[in-house]
C-alpha positions in Angstrom: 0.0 0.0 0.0 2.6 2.5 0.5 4.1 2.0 -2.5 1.0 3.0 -4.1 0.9 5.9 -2.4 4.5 6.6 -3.4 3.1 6.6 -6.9 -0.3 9.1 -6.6 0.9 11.3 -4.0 3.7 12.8 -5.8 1.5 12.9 -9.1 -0.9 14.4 -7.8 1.0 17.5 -6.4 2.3 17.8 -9.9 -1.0 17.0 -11.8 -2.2 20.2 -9.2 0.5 22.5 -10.4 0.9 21.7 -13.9 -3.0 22.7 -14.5 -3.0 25.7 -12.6 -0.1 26.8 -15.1 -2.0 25.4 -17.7 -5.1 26.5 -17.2 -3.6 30.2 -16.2 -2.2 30.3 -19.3 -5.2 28.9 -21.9 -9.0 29.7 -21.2 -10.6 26.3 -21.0 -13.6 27.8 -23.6 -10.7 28.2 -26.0 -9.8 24.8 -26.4 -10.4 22.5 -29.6 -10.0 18.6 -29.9 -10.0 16.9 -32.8 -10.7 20.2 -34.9 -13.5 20.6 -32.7 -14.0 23.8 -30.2 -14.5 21.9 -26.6 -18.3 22.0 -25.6 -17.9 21.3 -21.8 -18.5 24.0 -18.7 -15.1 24.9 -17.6 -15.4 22.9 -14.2 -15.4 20.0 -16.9 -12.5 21.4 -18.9 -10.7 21.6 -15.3 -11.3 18.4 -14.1 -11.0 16.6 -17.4 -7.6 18.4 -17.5 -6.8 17.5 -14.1 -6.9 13.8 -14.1 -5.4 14.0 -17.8 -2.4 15.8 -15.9 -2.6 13.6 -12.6 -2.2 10.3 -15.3 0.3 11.0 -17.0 2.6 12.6 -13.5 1.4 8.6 -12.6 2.6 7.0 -15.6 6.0 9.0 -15.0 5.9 8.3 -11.3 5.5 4.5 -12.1 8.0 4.6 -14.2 10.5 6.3 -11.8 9.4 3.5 -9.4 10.1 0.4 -11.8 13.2 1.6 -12.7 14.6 1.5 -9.3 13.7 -1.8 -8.5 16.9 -4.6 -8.2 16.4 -7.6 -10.8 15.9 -9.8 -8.2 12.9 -7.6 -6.7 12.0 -7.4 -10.9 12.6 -11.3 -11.6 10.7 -12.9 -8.4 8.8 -15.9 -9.1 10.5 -16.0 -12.4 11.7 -19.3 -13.2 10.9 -20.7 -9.6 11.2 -24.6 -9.0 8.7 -26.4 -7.7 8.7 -28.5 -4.7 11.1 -30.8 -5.3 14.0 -29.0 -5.5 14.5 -29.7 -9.5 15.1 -32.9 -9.2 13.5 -35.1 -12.1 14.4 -38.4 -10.7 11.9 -39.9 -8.7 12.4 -42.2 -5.8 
């Protein structure tokens, strides 16, 4: 569980940040997807724009996390034997 934590926390006090530069920089009513002006309320456009932010600061975070995992933490239960030791001869 903490280790989860160690993911969203930090995400989401950079998700936070990055749309209030964002977001102070472009006028949500301004926005066009696809060609497209943006039809939502601007509490939409925020929160849309929010998680958008806080998923990819979690996909980065994740990442950061993976990467400092040892092989052996990465490689556990790979290539484990099973109960007999290996052995193939039977008694």
């Amino acid at each position: 569980m903490q280790k989860i934590f160690w993911v969203l926390w930090p995400s989401f006090l950079v998700a936070g940040i990055a749309e209030g530069i964002f977001f102070t920089v472009i006028d949500p009513q301004e926005l066009y997807l696809f060609g497209e002006p943006v039809h939502f309320s601007k509490i939409a456009t925020y929160s849309i724009g929010f998680f958008g932010f806080w998923l990819i600061c979690a996909a980065s975070s994740l990442m950061t996390w993976f990467l400092q995992l040892s092989a052996i933490e990465v490689n556990k239960g790979v290539g484990a034997v099973s109960g007999n030791g290996g052995d193939s001869v039977r008694s």
